[in-house]
NUZAKOL-424610 format. One record per residue (C-alpha): residue number from 1; residue in one letter; y negated, x, z negated. Coordinates in nm, 2 decimals, always signed. Each point is the difference from the previous one (the first is absolute). Example, Ala and Ser with C-alpha at 12.3 -4.5 7.8 and 13.67 -1.06 7.14 Angstrom:
2
<pt><pos>1</pos><code>a</code><y>+0.45</y><x>+1.23</x><z>-0.78</z></pt>
<pt><pos>2</pos><code>s</code><y>-0.34</y><x>+0.14</x><z>+0.07</z></pt>
This chain:
150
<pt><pos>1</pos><code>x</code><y>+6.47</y><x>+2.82</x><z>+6.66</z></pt>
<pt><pos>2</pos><code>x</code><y>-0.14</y><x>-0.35</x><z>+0.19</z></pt>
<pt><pos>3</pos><code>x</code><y>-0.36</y><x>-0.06</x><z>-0.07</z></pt>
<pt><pos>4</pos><code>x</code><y>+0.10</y><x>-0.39</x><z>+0.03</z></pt>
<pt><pos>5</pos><code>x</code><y>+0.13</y><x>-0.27</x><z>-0.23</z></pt>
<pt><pos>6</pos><code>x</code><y>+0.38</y><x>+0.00</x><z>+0.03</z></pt>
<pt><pos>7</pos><code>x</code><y>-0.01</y><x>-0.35</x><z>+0.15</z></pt>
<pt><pos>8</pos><code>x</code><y>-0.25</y><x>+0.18</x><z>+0.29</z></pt>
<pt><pos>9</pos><code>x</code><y>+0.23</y><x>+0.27</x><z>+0.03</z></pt>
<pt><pos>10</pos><code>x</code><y>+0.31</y><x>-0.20</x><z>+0.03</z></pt>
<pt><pos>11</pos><code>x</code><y>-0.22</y><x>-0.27</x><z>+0.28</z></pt>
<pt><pos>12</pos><code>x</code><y>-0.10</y><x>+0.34</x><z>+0.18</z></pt>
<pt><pos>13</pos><code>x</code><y>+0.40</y><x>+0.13</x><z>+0.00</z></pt>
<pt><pos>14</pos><code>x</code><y>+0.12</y><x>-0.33</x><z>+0.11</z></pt>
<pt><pos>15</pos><code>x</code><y>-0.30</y><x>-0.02</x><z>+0.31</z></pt>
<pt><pos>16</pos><code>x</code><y>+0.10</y><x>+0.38</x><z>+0.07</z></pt>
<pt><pos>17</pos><code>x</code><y>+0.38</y><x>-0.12</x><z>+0.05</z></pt>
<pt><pos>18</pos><code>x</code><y>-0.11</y><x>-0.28</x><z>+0.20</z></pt>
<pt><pos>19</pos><code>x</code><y>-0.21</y><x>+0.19</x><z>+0.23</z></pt>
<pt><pos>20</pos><code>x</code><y>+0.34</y><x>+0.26</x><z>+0.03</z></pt>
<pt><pos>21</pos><code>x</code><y>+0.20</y><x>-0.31</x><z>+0.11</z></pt>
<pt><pos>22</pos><code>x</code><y>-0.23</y><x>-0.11</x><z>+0.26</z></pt>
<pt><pos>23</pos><code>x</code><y>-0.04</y><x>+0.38</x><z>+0.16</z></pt>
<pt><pos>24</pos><code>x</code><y>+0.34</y><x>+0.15</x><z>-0.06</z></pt>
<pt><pos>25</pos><code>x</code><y>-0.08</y><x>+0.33</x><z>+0.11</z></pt>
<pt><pos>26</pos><code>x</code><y>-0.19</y><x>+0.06</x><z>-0.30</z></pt>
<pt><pos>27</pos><code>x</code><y>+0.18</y><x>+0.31</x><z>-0.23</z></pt>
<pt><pos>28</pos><code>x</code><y>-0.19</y><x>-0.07</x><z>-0.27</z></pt>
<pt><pos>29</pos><code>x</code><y>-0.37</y><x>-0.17</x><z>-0.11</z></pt>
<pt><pos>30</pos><code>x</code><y>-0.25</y><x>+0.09</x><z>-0.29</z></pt>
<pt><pos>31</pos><code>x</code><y>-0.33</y><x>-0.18</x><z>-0.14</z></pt>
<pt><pos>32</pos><code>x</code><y>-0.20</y><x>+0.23</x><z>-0.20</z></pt>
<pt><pos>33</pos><code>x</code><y>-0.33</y><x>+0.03</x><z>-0.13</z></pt>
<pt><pos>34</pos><code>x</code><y>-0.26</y><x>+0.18</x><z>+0.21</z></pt>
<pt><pos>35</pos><code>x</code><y>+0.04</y><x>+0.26</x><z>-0.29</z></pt>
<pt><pos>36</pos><code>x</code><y>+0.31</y><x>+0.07</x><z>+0.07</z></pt>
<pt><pos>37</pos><code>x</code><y>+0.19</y><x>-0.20</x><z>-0.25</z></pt>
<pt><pos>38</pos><code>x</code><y>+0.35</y><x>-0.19</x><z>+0.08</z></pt>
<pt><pos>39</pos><code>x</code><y>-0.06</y><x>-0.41</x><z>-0.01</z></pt>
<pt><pos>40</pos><code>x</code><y>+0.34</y><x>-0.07</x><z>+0.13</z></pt>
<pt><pos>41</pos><code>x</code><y>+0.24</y><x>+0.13</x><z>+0.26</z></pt>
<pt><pos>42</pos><code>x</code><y>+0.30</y><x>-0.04</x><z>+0.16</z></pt>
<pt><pos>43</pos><code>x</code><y>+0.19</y><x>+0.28</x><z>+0.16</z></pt>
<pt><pos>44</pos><code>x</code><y>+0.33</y><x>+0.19</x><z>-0.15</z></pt>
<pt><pos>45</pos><code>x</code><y>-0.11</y><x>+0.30</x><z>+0.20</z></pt>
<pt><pos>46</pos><code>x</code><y>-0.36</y><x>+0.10</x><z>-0.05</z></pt>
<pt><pos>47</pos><code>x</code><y>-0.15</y><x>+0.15</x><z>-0.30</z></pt>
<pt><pos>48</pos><code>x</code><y>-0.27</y><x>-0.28</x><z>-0.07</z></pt>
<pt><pos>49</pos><code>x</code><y>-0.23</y><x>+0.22</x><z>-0.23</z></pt>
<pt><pos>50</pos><code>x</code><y>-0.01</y><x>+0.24</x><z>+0.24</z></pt>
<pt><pos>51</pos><code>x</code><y>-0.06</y><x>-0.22</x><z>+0.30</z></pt>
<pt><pos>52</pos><code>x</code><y>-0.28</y><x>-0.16</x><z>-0.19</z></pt>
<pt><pos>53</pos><code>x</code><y>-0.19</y><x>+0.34</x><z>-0.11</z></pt>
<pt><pos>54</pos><code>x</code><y>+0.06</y><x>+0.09</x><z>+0.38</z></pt>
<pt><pos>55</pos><code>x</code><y>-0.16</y><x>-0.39</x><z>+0.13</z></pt>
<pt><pos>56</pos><code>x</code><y>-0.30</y><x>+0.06</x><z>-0.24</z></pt>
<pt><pos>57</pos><code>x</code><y>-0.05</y><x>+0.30</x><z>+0.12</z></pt>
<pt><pos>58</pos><code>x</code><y>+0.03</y><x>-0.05</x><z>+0.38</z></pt>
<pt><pos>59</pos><code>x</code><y>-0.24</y><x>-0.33</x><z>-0.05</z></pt>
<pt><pos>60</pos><code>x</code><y>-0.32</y><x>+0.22</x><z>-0.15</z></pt>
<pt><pos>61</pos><code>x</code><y>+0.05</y><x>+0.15</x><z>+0.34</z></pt>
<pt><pos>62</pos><code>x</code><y>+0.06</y><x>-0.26</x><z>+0.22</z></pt>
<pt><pos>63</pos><code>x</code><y>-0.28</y><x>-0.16</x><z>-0.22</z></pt>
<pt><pos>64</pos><code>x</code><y>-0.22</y><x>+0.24</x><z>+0.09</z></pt>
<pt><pos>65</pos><code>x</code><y>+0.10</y><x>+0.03</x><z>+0.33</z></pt>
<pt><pos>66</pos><code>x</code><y>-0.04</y><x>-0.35</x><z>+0.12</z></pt>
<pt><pos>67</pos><code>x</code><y>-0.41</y><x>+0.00</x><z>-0.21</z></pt>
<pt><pos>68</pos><code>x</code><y>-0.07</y><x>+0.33</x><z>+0.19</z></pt>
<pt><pos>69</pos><code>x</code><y>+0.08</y><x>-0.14</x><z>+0.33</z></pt>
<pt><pos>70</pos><code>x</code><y>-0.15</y><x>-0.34</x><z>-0.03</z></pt>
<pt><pos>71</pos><code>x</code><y>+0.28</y><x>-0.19</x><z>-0.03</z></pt>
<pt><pos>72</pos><code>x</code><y>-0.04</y><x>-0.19</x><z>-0.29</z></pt>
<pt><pos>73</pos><code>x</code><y>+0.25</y><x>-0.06</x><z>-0.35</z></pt>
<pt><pos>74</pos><code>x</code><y>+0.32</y><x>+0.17</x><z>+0.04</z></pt>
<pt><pos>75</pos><code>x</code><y>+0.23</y><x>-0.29</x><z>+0.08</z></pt>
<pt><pos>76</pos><code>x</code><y>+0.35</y><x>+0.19</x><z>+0.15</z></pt>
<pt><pos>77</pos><code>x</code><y>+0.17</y><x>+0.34</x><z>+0.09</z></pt>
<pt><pos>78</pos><code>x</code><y>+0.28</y><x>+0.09</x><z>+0.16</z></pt>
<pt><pos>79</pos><code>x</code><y>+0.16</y><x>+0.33</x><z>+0.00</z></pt>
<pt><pos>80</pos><code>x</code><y>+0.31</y><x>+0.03</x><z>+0.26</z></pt>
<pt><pos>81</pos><code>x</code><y>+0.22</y><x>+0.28</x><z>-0.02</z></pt>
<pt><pos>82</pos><code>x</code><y>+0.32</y><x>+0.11</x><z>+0.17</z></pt>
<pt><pos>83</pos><code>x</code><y>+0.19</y><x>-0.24</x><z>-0.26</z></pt>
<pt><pos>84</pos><code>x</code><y>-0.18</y><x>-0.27</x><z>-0.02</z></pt>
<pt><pos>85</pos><code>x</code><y>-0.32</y><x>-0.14</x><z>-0.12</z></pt>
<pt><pos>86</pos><code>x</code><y>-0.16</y><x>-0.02</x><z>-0.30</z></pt>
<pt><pos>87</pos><code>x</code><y>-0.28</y><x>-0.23</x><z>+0.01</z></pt>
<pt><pos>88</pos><code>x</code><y>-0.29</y><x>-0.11</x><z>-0.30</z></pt>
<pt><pos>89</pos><code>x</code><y>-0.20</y><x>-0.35</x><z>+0.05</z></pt>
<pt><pos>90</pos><code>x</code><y>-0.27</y><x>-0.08</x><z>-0.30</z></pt>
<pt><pos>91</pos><code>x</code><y>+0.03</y><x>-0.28</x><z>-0.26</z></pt>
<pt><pos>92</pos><code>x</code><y>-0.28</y><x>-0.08</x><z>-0.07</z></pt>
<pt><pos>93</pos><code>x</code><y>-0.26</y><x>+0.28</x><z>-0.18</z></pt>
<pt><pos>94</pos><code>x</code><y>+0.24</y><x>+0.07</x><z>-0.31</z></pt>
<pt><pos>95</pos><code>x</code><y>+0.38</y><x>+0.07</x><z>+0.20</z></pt>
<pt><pos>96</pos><code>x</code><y>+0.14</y><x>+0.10</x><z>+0.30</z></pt>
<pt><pos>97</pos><code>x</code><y>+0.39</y><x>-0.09</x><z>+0.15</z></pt>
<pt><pos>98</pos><code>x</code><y>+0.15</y><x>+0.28</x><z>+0.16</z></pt>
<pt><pos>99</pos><code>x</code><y>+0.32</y><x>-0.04</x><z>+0.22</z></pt>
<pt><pos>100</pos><code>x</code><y>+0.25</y><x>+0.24</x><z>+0.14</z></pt>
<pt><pos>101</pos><code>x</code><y>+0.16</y><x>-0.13</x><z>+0.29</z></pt>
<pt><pos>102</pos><code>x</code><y>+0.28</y><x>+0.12</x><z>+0.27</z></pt>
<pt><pos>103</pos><code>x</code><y>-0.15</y><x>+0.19</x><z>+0.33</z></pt>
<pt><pos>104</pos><code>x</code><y>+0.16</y><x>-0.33</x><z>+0.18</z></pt>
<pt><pos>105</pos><code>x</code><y>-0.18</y><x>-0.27</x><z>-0.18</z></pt>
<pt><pos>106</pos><code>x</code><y>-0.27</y><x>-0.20</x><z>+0.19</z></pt>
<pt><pos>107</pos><code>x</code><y>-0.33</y><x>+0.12</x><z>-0.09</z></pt>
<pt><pos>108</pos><code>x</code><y>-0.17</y><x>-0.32</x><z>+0.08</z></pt>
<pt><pos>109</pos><code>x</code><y>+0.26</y><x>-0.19</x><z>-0.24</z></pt>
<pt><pos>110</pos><code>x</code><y>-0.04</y><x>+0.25</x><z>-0.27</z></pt>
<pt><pos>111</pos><code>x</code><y>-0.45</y><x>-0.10</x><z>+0.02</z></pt>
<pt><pos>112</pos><code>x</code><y>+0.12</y><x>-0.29</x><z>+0.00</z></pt>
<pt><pos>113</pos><code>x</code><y>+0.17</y><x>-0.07</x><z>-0.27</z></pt>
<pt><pos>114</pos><code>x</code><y>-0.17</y><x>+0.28</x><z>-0.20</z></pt>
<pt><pos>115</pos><code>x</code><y>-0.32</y><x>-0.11</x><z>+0.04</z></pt>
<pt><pos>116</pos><code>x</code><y>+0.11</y><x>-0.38</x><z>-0.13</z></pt>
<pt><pos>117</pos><code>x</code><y>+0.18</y><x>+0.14</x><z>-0.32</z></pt>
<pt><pos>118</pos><code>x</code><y>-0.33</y><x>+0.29</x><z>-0.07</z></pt>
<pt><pos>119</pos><code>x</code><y>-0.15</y><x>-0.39</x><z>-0.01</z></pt>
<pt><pos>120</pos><code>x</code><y>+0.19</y><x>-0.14</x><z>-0.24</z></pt>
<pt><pos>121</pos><code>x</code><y>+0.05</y><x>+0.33</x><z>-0.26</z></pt>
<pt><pos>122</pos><code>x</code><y>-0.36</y><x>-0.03</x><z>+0.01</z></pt>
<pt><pos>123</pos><code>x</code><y>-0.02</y><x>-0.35</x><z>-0.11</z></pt>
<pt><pos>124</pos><code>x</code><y>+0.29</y><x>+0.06</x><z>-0.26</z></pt>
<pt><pos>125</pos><code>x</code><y>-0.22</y><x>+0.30</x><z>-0.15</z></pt>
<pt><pos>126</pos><code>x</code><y>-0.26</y><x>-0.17</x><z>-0.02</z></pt>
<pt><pos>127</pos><code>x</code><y>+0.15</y><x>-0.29</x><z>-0.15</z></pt>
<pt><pos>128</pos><code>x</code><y>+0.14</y><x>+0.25</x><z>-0.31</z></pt>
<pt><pos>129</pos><code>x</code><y>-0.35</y><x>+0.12</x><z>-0.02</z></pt>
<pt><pos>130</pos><code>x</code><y>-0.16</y><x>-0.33</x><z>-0.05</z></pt>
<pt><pos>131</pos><code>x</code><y>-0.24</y><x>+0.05</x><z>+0.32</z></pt>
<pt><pos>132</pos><code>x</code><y>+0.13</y><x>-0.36</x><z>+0.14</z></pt>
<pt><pos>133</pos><code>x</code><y>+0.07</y><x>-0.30</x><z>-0.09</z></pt>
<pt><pos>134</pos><code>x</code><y>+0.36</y><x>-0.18</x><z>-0.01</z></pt>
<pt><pos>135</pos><code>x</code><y>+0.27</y><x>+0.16</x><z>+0.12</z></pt>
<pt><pos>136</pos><code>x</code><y>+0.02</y><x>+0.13</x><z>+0.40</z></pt>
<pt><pos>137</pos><code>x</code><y>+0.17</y><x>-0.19</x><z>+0.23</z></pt>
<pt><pos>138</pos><code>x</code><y>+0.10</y><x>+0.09</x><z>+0.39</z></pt>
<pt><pos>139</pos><code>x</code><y>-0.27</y><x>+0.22</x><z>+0.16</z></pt>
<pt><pos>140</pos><code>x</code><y>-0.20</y><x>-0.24</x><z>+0.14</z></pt>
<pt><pos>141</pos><code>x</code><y>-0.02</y><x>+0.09</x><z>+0.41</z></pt>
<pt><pos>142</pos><code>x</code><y>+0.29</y><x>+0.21</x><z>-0.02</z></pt>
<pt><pos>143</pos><code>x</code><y>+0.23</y><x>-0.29</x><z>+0.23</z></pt>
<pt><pos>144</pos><code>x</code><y>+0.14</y><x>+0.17</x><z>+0.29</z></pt>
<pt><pos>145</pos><code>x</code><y>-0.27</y><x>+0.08</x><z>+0.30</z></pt>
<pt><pos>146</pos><code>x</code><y>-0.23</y><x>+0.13</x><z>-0.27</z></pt>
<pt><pos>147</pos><code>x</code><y>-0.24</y><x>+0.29</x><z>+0.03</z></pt>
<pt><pos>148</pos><code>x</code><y>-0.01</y><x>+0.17</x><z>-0.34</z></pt>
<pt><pos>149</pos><code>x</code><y>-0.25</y><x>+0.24</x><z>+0.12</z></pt>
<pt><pos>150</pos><code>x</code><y>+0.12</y><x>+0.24</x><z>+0.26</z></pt>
């Protein structure tokens, strides 16, 4: 159902495991299209077609929301309810990475590292789609102290 080369798809998996290691409290984590369609995801629990109809949908409104208001591109959203959160971060125009994370995890963390790996599934879909040059390397600016746009 992925909309990427396999090699993208398995580079997107294998970031979406990393970023799952370095926040532990994550249940489960999804790239999809902004359509709605499953990149990659890695969660044992969630249904992942159904989370990503449910992301594209909830980013035409939080699209809309954030133009209406002035606030510019949709860049994150973060839903928290009595179990936990489940929060969306863009990468780049064509995907989104959505997360679902334990009530206890540190939200700060969770931008964090969200916002460094929405970086680099950008880059990687990109990459499969011939918009860049070689192949991506680290995010460049994303060391530790970095602002990734808060």
């Amino acid at each position: 159902m992925s909309t990427v080369p396999a090699e993208a798809e398995a580079e997107i998996l294998a970031e979406l495991r990393r970023l799952r290691a370095r926040v532990p409290q994550l249940g489960g984590a999804l790239a999809a299209s902004v359509d709605g369609l499953v990149l990659a995801h890695d969660s044992a629990a969630t249904e992942a077609e159904s989370v990503a109809a449910l992301t594209a949908a909830a980013l035409g409104v939080a699209q809309r929301l954030s133009d209406c208001t002035g606030q510019g591109g949709f860049r994150e959203l973060l839903v928290r309810g009595e179990d936990g959160y489940v929060a969306t971060y863009a990468a780049g125009d064509a995907a989104v990475l959505t997360l679902i994370a334990e009530p206890r995890v540190n939200v700060g963390r969770l931008h964090l590292e969200a916002r460094r790996s929405s970086l680099r599934i950008a880059e990687l879909i990109d990459h499969s789609l011939g918009r860049r040059g070689p192949s991506p390397g680290p995010v460049p600016g994303a060391g530790p102290g970095t602002d990734q746009g808060s």
